[in-house]
LOKOLKE-370261 format. One record per atom (N, C-alpha, C, O): x, y, z. Coordinates in steps of 0.2 Angstrom, whole numbers. Example, Ala and Ser with C-alpha at 12.3 -4.5 7.8 and 13.67 -1.06 7.14 Angstrom:
<rs>
- east/north/up
- 66/-28/39
- 62/-22/39
- 66/-16/39
- 71/-17/42
- 64/-11/35
- 68/-5/36
- 64/0/39
- 67/6/40
</rs>
This chain:
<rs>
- east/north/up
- 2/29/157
- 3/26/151
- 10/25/149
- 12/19/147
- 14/30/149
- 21/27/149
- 24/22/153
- 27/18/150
- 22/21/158
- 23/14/162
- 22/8/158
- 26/3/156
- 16/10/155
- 12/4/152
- 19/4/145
- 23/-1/144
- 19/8/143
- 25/7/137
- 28/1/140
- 27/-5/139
- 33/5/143
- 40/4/145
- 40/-3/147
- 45/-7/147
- 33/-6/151
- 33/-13/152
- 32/-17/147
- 34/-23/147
- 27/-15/142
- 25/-21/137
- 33/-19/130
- 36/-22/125
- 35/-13/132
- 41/-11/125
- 46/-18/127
- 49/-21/123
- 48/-19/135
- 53/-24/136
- 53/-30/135
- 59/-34/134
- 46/-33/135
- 42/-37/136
- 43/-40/126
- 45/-46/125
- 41/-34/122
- 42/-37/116
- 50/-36/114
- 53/-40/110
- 53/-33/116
- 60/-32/114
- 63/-39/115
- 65/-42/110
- 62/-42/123
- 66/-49/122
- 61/-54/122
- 61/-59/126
- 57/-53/115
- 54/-58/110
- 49/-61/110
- 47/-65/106
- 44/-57/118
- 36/-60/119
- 33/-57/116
- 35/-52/112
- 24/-63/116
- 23/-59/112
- 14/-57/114
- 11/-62/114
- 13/-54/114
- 9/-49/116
- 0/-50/116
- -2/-49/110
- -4/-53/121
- -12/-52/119
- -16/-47/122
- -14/-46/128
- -20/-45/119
- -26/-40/122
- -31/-40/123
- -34/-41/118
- -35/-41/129
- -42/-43/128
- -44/-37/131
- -43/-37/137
- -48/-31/126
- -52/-26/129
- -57/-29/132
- -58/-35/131
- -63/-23/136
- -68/-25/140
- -69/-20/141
- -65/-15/139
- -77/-18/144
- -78/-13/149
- -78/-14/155
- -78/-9/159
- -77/-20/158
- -78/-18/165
- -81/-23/165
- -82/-26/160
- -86/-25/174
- -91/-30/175
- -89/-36/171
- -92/-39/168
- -82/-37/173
- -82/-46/171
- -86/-52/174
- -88/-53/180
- -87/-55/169
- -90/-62/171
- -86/-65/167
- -81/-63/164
- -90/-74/166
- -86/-79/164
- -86/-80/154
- -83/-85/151
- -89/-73/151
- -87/-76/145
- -81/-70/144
- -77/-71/139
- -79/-64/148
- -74/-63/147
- -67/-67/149
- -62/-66/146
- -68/-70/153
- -64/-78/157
- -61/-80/152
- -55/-80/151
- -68/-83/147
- -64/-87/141
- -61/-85/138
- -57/-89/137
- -59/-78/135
- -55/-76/132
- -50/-73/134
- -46/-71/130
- -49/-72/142
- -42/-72/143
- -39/-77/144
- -33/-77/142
- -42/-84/145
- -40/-91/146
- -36/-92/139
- -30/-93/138
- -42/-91/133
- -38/-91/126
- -32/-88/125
- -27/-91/123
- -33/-82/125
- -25/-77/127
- -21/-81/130
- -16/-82/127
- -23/-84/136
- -17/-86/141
- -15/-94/137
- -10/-97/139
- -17/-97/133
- -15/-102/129
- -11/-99/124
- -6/-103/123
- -10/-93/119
- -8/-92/116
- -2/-88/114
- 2/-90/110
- -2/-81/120
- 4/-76/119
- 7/-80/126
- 6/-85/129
- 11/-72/127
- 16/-73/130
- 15/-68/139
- 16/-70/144
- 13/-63/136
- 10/-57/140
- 0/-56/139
- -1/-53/133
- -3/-58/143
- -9/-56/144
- -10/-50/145
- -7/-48/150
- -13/-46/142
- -14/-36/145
- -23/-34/144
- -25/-32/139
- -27/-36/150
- -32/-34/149
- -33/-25/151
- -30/-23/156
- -38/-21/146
- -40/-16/147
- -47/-18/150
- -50/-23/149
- -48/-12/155
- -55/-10/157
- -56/-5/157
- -52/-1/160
- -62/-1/152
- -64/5/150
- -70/6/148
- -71/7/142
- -75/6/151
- -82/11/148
- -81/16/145
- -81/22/148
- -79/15/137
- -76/20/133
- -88/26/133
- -94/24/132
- -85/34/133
- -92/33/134
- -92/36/126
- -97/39/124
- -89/36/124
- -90/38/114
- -94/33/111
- -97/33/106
- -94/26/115
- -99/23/111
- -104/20/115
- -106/14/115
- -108/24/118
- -113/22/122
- -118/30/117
- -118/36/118
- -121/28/116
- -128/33/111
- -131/38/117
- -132/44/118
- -131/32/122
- -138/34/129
- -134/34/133
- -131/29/135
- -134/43/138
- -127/42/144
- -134/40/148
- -131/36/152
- -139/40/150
- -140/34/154
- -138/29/154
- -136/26/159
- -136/25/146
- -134/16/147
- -127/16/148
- -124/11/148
- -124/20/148
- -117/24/151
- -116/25/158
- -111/23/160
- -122/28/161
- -121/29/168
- -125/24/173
- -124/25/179
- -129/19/172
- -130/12/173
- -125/5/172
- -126/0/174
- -120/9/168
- -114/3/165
- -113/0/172
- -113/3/177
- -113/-8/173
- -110/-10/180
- -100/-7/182
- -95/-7/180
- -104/-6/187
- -94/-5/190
- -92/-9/196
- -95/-8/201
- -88/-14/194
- -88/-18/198
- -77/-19/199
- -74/-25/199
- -76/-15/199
- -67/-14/198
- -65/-19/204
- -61/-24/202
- -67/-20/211
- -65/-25/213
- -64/-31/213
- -59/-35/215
- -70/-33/211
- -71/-40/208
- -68/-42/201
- -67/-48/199
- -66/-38/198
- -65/-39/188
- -57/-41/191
- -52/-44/189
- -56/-36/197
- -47/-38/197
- -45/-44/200
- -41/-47/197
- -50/-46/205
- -50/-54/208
- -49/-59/200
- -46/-64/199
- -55/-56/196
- -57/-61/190
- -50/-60/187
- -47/-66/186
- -46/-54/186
- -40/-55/180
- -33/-58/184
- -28/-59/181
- -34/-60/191
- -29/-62/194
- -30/-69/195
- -25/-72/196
- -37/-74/194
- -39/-79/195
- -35/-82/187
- -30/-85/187
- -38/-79/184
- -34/-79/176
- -28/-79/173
- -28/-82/168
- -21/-76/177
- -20/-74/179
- -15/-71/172
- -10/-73/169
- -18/-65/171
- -18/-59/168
- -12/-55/171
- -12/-54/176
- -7/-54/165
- 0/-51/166
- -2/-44/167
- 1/-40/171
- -6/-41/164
- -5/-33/164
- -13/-31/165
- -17/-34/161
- -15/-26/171
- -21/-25/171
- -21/-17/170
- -19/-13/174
- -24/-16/164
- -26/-8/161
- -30/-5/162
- -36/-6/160
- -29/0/165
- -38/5/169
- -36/11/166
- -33/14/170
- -37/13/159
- -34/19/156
- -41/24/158
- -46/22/158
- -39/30/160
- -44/37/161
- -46/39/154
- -43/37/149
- -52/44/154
- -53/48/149
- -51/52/147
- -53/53/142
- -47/55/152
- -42/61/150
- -38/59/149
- -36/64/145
- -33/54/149
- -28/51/146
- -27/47/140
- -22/47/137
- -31/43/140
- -33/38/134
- -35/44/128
- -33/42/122
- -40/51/129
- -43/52/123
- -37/61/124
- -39/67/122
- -31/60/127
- -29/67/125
- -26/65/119
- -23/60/118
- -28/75/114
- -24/74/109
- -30/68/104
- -28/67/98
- -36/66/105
- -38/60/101
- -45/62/100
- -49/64/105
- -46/62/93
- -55/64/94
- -58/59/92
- -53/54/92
- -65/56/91
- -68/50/87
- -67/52/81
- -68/58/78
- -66/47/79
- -66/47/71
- -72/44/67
- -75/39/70
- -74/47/63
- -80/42/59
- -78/36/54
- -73/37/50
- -80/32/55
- -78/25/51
- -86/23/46
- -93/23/46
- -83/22/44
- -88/18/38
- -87/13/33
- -83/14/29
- -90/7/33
- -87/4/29
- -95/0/27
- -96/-6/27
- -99/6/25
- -108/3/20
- -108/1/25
- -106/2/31
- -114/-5/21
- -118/-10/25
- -115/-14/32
- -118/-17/36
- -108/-13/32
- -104/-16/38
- -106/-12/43
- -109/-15/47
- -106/-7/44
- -107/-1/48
- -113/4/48
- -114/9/51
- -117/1/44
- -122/5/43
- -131/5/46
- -136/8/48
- -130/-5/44
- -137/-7/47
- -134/-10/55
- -129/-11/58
- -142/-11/56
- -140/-17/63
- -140/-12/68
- -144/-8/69
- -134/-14/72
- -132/-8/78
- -131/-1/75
- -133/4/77
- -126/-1/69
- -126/5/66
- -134/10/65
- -135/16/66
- -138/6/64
- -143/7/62
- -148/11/68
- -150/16/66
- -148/9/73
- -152/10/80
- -144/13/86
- -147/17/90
- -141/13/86
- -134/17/90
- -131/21/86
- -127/18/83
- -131/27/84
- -129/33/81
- -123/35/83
- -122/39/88
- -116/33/79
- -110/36/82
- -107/30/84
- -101/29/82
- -109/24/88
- -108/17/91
- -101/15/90
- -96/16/94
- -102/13/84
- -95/10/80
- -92/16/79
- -87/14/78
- -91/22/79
- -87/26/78
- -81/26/85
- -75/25/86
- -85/28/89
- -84/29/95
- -79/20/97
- -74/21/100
- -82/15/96
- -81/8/97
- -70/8/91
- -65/6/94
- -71/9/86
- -66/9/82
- -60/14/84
- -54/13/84
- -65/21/87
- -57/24/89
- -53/22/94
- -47/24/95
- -57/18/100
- -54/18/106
- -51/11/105
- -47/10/110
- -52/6/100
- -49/0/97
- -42/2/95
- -37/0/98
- -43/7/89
- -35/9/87
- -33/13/92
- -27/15/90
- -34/14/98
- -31/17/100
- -27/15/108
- -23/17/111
- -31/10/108
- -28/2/112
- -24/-1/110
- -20/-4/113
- -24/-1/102
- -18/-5/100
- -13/-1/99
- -7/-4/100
- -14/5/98
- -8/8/98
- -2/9/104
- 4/10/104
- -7/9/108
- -3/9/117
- -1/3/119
- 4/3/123
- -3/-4/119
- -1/-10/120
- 3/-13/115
- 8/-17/117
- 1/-11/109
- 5/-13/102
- 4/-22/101
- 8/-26/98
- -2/-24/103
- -2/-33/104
- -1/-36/97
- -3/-32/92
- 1/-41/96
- 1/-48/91
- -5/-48/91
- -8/-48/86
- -9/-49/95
- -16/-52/96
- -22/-51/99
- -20/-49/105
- -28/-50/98
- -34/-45/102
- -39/-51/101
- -40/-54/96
- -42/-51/106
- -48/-56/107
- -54/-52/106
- -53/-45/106
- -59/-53/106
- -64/-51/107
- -72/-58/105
- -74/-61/100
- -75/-57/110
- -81/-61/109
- -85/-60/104
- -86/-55/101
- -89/-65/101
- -93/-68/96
- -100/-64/98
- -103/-61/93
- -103/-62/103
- -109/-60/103
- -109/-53/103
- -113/-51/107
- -106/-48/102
- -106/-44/98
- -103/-44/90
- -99/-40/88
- -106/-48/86
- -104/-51/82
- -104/-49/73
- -104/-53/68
- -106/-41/76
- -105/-34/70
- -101/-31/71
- -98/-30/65
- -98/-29/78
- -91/-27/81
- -85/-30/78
- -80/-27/77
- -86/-35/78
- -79/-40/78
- -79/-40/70
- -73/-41/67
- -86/-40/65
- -84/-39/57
- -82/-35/57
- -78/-34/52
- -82/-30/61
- -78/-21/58
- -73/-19/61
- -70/-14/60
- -71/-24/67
- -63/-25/69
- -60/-28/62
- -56/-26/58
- -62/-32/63
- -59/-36/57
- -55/-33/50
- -49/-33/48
- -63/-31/47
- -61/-25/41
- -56/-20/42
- -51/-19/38
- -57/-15/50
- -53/-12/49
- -45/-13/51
- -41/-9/50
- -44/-20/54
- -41/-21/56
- -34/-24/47
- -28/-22/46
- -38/-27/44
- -35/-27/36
- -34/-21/34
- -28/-19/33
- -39/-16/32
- -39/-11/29
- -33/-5/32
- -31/-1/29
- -33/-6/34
- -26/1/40
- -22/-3/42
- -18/-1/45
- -22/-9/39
- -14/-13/40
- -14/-12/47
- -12/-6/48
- -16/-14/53
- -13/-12/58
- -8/-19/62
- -5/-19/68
- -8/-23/59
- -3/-27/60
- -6/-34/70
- -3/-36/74
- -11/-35/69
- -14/-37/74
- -19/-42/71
- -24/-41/68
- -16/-47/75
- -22/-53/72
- -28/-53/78
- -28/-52/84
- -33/-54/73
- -40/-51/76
- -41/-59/77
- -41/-63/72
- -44/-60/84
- -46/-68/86
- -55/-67/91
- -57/-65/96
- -59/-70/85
- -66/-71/88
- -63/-76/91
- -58/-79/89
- -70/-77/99
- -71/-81/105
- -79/-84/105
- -82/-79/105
- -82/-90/104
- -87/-90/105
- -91/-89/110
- -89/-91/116
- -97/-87/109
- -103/-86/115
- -101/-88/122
- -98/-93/122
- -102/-87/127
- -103/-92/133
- -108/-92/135
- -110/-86/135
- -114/-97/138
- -120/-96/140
- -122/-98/148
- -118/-101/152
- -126/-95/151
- -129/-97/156
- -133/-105/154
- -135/-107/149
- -133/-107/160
- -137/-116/159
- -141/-115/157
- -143/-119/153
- -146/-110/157
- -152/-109/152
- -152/-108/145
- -157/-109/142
- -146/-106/142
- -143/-103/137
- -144/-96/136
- -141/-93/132
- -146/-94/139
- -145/-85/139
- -136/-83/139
- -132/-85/144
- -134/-79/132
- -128/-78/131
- -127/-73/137
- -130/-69/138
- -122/-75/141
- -117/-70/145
- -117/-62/143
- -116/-60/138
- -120/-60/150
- -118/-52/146
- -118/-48/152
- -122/-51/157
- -114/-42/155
- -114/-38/159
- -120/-35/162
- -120/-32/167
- -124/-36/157
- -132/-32/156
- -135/-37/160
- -140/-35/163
- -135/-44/162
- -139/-48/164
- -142/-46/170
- -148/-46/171
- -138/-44/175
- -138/-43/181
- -142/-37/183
- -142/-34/189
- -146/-34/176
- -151/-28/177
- -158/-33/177
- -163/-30/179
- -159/-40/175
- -165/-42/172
- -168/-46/178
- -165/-50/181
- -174/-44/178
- -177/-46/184
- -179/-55/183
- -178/-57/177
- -181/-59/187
- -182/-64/184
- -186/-65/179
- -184/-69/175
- -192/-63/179
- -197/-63/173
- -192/-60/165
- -191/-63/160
- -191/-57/166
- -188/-54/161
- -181/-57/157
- -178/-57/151
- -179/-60/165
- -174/-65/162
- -175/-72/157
- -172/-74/152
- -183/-75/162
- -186/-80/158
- -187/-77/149
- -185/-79/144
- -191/-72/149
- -193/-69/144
- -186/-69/138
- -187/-72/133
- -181/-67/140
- -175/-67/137
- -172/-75/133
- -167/-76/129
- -176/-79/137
- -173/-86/135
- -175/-88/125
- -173/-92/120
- -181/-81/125
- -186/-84/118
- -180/-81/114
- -179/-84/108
- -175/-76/115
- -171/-75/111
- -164/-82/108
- -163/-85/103
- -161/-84/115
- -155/-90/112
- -160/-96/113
- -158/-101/116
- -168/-95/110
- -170/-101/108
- -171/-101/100
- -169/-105/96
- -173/-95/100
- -171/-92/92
- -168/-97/90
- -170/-102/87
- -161/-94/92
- -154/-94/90
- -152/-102/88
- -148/-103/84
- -155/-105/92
- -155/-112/95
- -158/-116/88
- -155/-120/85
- -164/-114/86
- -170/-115/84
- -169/-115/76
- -173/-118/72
- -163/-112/73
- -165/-110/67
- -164/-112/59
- -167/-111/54
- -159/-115/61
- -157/-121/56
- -165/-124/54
- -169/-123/49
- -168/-128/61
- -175/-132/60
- -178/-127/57
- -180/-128/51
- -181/-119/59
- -185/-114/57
- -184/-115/48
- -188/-116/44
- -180/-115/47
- -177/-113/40
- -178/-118/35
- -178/-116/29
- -180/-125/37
- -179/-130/35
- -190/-130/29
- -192/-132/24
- -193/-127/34
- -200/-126/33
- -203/-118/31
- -209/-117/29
- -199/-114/32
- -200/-107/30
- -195/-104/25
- -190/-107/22
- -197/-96/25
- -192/-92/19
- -189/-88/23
- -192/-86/28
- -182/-85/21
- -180/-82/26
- -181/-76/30
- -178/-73/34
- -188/-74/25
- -190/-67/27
- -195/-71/32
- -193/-70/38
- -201/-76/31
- -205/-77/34
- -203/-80/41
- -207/-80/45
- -197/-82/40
- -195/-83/47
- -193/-80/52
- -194/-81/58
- -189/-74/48
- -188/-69/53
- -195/-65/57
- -196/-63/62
- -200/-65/52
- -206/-60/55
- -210/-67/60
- -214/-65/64
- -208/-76/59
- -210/-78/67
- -206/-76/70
- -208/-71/73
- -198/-77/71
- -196/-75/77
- -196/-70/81
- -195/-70/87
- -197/-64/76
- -200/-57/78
- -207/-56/83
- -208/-53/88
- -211/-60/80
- -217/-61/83
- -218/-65/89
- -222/-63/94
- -214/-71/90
- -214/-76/96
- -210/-69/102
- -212/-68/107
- -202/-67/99
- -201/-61/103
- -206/-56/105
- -204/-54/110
- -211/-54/104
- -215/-49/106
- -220/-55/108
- -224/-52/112
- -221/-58/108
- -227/-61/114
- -226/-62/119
- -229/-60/124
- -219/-65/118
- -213/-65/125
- -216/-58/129
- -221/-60/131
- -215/-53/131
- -215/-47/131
- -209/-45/130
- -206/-43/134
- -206/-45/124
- -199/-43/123
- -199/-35/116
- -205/-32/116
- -196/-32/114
- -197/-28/113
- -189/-27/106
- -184/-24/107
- -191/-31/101
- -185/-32/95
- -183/-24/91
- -187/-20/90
- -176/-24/91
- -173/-21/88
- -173/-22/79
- -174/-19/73
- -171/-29/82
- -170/-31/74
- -169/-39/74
- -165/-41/78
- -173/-44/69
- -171/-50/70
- -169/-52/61
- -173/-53/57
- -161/-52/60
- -158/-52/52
- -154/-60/52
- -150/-62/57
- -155/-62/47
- -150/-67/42
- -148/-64/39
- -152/-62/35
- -143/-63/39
- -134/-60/34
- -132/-64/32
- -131/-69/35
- -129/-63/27
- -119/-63/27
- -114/-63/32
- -110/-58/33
- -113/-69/36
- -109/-67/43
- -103/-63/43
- -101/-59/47
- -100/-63/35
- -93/-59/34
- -97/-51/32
- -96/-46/36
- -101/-51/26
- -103/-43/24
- -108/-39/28
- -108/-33/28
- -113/-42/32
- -119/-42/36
- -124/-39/30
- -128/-35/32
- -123/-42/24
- -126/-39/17
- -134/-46/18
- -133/-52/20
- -140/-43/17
- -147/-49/15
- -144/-55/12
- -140/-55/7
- -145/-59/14
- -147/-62/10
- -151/-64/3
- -157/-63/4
- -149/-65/-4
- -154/-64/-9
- -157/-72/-9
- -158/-73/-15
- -159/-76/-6
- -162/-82/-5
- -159/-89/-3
- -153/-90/-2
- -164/-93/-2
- -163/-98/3
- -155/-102/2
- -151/-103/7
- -153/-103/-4
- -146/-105/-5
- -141/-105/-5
- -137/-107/-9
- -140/-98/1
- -133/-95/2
- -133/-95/9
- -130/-90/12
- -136/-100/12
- -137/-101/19
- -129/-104/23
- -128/-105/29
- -124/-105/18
- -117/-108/19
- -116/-104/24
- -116/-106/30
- -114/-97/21
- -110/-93/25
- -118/-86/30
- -119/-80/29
- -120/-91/33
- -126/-86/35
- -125/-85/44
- -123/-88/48
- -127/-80/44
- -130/-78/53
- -136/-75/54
- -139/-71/51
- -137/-78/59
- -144/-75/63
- -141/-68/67
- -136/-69/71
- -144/-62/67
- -143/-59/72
- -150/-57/77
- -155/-56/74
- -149/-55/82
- -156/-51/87
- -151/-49/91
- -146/-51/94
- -156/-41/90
- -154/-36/96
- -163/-35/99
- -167/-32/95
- -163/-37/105
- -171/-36/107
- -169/-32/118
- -165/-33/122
- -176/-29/117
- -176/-27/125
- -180/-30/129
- -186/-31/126
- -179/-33/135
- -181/-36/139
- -180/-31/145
- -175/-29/148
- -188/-28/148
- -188/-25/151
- -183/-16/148
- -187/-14/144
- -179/-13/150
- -175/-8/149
- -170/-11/146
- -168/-7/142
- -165/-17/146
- -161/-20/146
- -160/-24/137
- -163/-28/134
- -155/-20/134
- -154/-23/127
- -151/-28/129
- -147/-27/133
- -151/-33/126
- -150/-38/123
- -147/-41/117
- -152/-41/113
- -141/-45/114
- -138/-45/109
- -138/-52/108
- -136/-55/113
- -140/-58/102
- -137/-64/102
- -138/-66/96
- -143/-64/93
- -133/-70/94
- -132/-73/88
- -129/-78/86
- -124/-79/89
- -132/-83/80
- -128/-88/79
- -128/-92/73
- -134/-91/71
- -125/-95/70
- -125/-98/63
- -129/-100/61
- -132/-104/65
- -132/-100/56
- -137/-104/52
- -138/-111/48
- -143/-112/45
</rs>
């Protein structure tokens, strides 16, 4: 890690300037987009690769994580990514505990709600990525899209000096949103998964003939005929993830679902 200093400290000394795109690992093409955007924007590229395991609830979905380190290097060279970060567990967390974050209903419902610890674990290893690269700028995708409200917040709230940049969705031509997870899903299961970013696709219309509750309990339902297995189907506040209190605050709204297909969680979402 002092390596890593000493190349990004010279890096900003004569005037570049700095982006970060964390990850776990198992890249595919919507990580792409976001170092692509990085690569239009700063000066120095610095992807991390880390299956931090503080934020995995379930060290089974920890220890199925894909590891695909050869191929993610080919992806960040295609890209062609200035700095590639494979920080250890021993190293990244000495000296460093998880911190509890909380910030209410930000943190509370949703993933909060069903992943115990999740965001805690997800926030210290954020601050403490930036602490080690020090970037201008951190990317992170849209479909985990509670994550990046509570980047965000905490990213204001601790002044940490880092403009926080959402990346839209990428999809598969079915529209199934990109995920590392895909590549557990067998083909029926994959089919089965499409009833989610049809949802997604769908809602604006759903909304125009229902109420926002009675909407969610169809798409909840068409999800279980699927044989799908819903964590949660909510319209929020895209900024607070607070209820909605009725149909005419749909300006600033989001759908979210987190649903299981087969073993395999599932995350997507999309404006209202």
């Amino acid at each position: 890690m002092a390596g890593l200093r000493h190349v990004l400290e010279s890096e900003i000394a004569s005037g570049k300037t700095i982006g970060l795109v964390p990850t776990m690992g198992a890249l595919h093409e919507g990580h792409a987009s976001l170092l692509k955007k990085a690569r239009g924007e700063v000066d120095v590229v610095v992807a991390s690769i880390y299956a931090n395991p503080t934020q995995f609830n379930n060290q089974d979905d920890l220890a199925k994580y894909p590891k695909t380190e050869s191929d993610d290097l080919l992806l960040l060279k295609r890209e062609q990514t200035d700095v590639a970060f494979f920080p250890q567990t021993a190293g990244i967390y000495h000296g460093l505990s998880t911190m509890p974050i909380n910030y209410g209903v930000l943190t509370e419902t949703l993933e909060g709600a069903h992943r115990s610890g999740h965001f805690d674990g997800m926030s210290t290893i954020v601050r403490r990525l930036f602490e080690l690269v020090a970037p201008h700028r951190a990317y992170f995708g849209e479909k985990d899209w509670q994550q990046l409200a509570i980047i965000n917040r905490m990213s204001s709230s601790e002044d940490l000096g880092v403009k926080i940049i959402g990346c839209e969705i990428l999809r598969e031509p079915s529209g199934l949103a990109l995920s590392s997870r895909n590549i557990h899903l067998s083909s029926q299961e994959k089919k089965a998964a499409l009833t989610i970013s049809k949802s997604v696709f769908d809602i604006k219309h759903r909304l125009t003939r229902k109420s926002l509750h009675d909407t969610e309990l169809e798409i909840t339902h068409e999800l279980k005929r699927a044989g799908l297995e819903p964590d949660y189907v909510k319209i929020v506040n895209a900024n607070t993830l607070e209820a909605l209190q009725s149909e005419t605050n749909l300006g600033q709204a989001r759908l979210l679902i987190a649903a299981y297909s087969g073993k395999t969680r599932l995350l997507d979402n999309g404006p209202v």
